[in-house]
C-alpha positions in Angstrom: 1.3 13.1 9.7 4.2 11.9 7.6 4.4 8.4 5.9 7.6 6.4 5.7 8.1 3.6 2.7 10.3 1.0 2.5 10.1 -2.5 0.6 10.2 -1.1 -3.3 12.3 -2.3 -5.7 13.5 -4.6 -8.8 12.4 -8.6 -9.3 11.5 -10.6 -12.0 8.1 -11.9 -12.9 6.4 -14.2 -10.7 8.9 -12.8 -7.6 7.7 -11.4 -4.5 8.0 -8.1 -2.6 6.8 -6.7 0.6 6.4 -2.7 1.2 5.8 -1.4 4.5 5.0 2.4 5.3 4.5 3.8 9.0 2.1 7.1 10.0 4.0 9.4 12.2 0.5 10.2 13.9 -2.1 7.8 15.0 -4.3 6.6 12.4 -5.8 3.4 13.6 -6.8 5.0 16.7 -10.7 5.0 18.8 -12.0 7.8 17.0 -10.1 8.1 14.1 -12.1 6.3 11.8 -8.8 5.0 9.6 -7.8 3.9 7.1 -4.3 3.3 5.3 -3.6 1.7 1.5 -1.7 1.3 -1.3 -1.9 3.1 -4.6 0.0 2.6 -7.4 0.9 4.9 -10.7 2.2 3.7 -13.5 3.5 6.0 -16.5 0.8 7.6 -18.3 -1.3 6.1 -16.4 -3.5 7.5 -13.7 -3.2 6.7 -9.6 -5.5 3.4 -8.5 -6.1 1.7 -5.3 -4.8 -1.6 -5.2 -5.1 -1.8 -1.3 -6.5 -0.6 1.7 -7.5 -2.0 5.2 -9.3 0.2 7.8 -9.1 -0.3 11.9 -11.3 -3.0 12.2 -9.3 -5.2 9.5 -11.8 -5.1 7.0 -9.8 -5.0 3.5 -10.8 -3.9 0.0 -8.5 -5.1 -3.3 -8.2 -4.1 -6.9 -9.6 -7.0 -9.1 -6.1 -7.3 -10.7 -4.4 -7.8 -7.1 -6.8 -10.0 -5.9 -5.4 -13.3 -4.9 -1.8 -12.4 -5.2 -1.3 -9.3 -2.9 -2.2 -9.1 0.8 -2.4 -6.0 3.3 -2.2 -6.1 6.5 -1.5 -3.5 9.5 -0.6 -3.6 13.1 -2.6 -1.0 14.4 -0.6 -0.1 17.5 2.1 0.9 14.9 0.0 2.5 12.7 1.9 0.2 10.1 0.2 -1.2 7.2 2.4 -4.3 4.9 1.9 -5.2 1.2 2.8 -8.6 0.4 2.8 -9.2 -3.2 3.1 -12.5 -4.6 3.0 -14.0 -8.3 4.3 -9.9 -9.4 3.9 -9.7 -13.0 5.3 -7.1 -15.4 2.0 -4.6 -15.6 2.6 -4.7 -11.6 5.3 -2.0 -12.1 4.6 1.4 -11.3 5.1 3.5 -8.2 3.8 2.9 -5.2 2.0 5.2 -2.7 1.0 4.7 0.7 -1.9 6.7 1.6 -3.5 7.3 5.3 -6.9 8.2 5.9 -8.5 9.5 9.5 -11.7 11.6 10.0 -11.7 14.0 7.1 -7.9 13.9 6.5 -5.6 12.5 4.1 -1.8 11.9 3.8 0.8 10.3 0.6 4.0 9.0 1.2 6.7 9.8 -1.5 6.5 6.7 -3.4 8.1 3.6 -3.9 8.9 2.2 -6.9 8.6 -1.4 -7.8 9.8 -2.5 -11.2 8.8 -6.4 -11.9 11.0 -7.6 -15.5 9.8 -10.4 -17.5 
């Protein structure tokens, strides 16, 4: 399975952005049990969830996202979307998308979104 990220980039404090990534395989399928998300790394920081929404649309947020970001997925795509609102500066870092099904997991490359203040 290979994920493909789009959305990253540079805006200014209190902008918004919206990433996208989309499975090559089916990951929102019957039996699949899946699940895709967002991480994010920032320098000399260690990876975090900030996002994640399994088949049955059920969604889990970092505490620092909450309010301001929103996932979403259309399952027949096996698409997930990150809408983030009200970005701050300590939003910037890389973004990873990250698919879950059974006992497997898959990255995408990264994305980075840079919010100035």
């Amino acid at each position: 399975v290979q994920l493909v990220e789009s959305g990253g980039g540079l805006v200014q404090a209190g902008g918004s952005l919206r990433l996208s990534c989309t499975a090559s395989g089916t990951i929102f399928g019957v039996y699949t049990m899946g699940v895709m998300g967002w991480y994010r790394q920032a320098p000399g920081k260690q990876r975090e969830l900030v996002a994640e929404i399994n088949s049955g649309g059920s969604t889990n947020y970092a505490a620092s996202v909450k309010g301001r970001f929103t996932i979403s997925s259309d399952n027949a795509k096996n698409t997930v979307y990150l809408q983030m609102n009200s970005l701050k500066p300590e939003d910037t870092a890389v973004y990873y998308c990250n698919a879950k099904r059974t006992i497997e997991s898959y990255w995408g490359q990264g994305t980075q979104v840079t919010v100035s203040s």
